[in-house]
C-alpha positions in Angstrom: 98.8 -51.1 3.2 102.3 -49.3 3.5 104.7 -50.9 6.0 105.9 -49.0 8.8 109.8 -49.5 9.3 112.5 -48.0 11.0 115.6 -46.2 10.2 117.6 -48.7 11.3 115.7 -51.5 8.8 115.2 -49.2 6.0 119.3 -48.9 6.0 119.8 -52.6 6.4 117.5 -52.7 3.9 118.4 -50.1 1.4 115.0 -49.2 0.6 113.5 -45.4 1.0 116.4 -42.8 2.0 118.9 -45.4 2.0 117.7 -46.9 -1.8 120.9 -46.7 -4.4 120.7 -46.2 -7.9 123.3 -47.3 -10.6 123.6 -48.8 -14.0 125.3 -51.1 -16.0 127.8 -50.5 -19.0 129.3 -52.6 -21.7 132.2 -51.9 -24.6 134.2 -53.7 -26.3 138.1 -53.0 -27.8 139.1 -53.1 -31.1 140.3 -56.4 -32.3 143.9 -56.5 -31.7 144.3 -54.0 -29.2 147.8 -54.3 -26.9 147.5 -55.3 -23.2 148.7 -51.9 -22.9 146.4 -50.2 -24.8 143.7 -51.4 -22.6 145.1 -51.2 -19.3 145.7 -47.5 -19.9 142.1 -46.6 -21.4 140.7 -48.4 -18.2 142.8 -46.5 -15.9 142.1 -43.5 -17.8 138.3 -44.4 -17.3 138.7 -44.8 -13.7 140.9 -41.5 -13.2 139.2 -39.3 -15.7 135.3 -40.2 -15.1 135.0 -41.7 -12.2 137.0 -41.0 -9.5 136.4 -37.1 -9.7 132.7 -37.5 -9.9 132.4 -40.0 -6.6 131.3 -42.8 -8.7 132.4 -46.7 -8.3 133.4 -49.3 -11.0 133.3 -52.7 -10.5 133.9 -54.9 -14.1 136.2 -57.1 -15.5 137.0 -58.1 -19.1 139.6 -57.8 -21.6 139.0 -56.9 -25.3 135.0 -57.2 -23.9 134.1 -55.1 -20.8 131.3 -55.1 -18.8 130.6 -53.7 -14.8 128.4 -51.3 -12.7 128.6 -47.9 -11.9 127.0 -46.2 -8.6 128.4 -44.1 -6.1 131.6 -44.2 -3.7 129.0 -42.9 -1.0 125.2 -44.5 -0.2 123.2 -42.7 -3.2 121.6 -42.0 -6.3 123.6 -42.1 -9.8 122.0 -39.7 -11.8 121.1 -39.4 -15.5 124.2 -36.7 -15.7 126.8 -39.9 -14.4 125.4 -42.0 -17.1 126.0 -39.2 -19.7 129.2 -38.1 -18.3 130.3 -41.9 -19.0 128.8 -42.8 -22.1 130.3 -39.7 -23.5 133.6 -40.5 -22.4 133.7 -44.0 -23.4 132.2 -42.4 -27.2 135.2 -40.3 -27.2 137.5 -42.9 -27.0 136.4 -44.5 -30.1 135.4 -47.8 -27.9 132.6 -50.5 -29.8 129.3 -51.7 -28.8 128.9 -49.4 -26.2 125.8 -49.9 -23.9 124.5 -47.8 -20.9 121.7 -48.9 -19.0 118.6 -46.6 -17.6 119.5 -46.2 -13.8 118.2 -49.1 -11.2 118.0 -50.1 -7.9 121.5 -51.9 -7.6 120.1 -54.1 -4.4 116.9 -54.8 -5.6 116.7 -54.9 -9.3 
């Protein structure tokens, strides 16, 4: 039997209207690449791909990156973001890239 909750609780909740979708992505650097040469990619990433689109990074790493992607704003990454990023991370010749499928980022 489906539960009856309000607005209120489905927010607190993030479930329903308030559910948020993201995903998960992983590259790696080429052995041997500056300090530099890193910092400036990852800015570039942030600037370039997500910023403009309203999306949110939150990683860490150094030659190996990993972090999750959903949006500035309570929402739904869709399966254009995850394109959008895994073509600009294919562009800049980075290794082992990975992009999850989109999922609930409180829940899943």
């Amino acid at each position: 039997m489906a539960t009856q909750r309000s607005r209120r609780l489905r927010k607190k909740m993030h479930i329903d209207e308030f559910q948020e979708l993201g995903f998960s992505i992983g590259f790696t650097f080429p052995e041997g690449s500056s300090e530099e040469t890193i910092d400036k990619t990852v800015d570039a990433l942030i600037a370039e791909a997500i910023d403009p689109n309203g999306l949110a990074f939150d990683g860490s790493g150094y030659l190996q990156w990993e972090g999750l992607i959903c949006l500035q704003e309570t929402g739904k990454c869709t399966e254009e973001h995850r394109e959008l990023v895994r073509k600009w991370l294919e562009d800049r010749k980075l290794n082992n890239i990975q992009v999850t499928e989109l999922f609930d980022v409180w829940w899943d």
